[in-house]
Each structure stands twice: as C-alpha cells, then as structure tokens.
C-alpha positions as CSV (number, residue, x, y, z in Angstrom):
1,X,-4.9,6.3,17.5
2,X,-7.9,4.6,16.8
3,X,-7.6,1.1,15.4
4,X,-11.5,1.1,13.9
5,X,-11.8,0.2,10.5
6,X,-12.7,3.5,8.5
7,X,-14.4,3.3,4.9
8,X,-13.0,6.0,2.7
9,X,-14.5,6.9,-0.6
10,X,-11.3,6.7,-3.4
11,X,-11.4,7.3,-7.0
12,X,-9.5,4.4,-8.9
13,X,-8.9,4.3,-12.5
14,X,-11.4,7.2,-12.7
15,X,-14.4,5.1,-10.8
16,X,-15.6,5.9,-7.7
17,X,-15.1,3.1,-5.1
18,X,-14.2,2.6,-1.4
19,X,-11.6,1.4,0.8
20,X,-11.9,0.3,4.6
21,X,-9.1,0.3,6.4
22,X,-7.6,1.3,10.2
23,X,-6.2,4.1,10.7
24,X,-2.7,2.9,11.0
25,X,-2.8,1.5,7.5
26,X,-4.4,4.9,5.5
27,X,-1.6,7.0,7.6
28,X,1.4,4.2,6.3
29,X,0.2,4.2,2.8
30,X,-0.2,8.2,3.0
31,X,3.5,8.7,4.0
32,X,4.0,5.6,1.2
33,X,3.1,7.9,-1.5
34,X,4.8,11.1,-0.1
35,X,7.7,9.5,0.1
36,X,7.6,8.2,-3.5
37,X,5.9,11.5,-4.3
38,X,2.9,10.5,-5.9
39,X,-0.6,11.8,-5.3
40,X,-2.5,9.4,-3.3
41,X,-5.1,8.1,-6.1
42,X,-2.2,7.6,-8.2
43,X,-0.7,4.8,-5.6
44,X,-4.3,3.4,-5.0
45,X,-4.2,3.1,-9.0
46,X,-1.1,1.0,-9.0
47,X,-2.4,-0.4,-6.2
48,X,-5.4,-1.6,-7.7
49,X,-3.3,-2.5,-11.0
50,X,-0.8,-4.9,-9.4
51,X,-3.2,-6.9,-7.0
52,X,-4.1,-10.4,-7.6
53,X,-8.0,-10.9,-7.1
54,X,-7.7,-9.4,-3.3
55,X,-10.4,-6.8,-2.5
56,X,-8.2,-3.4,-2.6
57,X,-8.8,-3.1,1.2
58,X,-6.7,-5.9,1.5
59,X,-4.2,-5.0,-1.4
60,X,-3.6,-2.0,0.5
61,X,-2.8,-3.8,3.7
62,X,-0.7,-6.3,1.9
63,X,1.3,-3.5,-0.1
64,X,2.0,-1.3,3.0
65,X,3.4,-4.8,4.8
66,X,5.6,-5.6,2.0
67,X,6.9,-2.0,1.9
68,X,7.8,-2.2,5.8
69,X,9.1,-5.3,5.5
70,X,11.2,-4.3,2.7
71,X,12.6,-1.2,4.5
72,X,13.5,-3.7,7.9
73,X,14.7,-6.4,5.8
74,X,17.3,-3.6,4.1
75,X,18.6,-2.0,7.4
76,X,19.3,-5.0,9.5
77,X,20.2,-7.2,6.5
78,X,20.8,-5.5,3.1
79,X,21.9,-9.4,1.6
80,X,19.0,-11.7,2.4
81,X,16.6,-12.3,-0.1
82,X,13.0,-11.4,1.1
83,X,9.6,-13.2,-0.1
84,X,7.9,-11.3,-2.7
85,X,4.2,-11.0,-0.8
86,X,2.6,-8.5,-3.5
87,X,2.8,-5.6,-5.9
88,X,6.4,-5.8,-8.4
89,X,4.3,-3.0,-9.8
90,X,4.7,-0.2,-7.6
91,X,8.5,0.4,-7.5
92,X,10.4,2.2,-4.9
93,X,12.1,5.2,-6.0
C-alpha cells in the first residue's frame, strides 16, 4: 500500500472541498463508515461538524485514531478510562 498523501475531492455540508490523506487513513475511515453504516459524505459531515478548528485532513486522521484506540482500549481493557482526543459527535453504534 502506498503511504503518499492523496487529495480527494469530498462534498461536505453540500460544498465542494478536499481532503488529503494516505491511503491507510481513506481505507480506515471507509470501513469506519461501513461499519456504522453511513454513506461516506455523511461521516465526513459529522466529521467536519465535530472538529475543533483542525483542517478536516487532520480531523479525519484524528477521528480514525480515536476510533482504533477506542476499539484496542475495549478489548484488552474494557474498565480503563481513555482520553477523549476528538469528535463526541460521531457516536459508535
């Protein structure tokens, strides 16, 4: 897998913008929002919504993170409270 940064045109809250991320992190956030089941533009909006003034590249890096950490945090200890890095607005379902 290649770990260049890729720009990808998005539509967010009905405007046209872009995102540039690797391809590790447009894969993560792709099997983010199947999982949840929610089109991809809907994540990016919540995305966008939830971020506090980071460029949404960067939100989208942060949000994956959190939702990895999250996962590893509840497997190996399902008791120890975790740092909130980003987004309480995307919820896990």
């Amino acid at each position: 897998m290649n770990s260049a940064i890729v720009k990808r045109s998005v539509v967010v809250a009905g405007k046209k913008t872009s995102v540039s991320l690797e391809d590790t992190f447009w894969l993560a956030l792709k099997e983010i929002a199947g999982q949840r089941r929610m089109a991809l533009g809907e994540m990016l909006d919540a995305i966008s919504t939830g971020r506090n003034n980071a460029n949404l590249s960067s939100a989208v890096r942060q949000y994956v993170m959190q939702h990895f950490y999250d996962a590893a945090a509840h497997q190996d200890q399902p008791q120890q409270t975790r740092p909130d890095f980003f987004l309480q607005s995307v919820s896990a379902t």
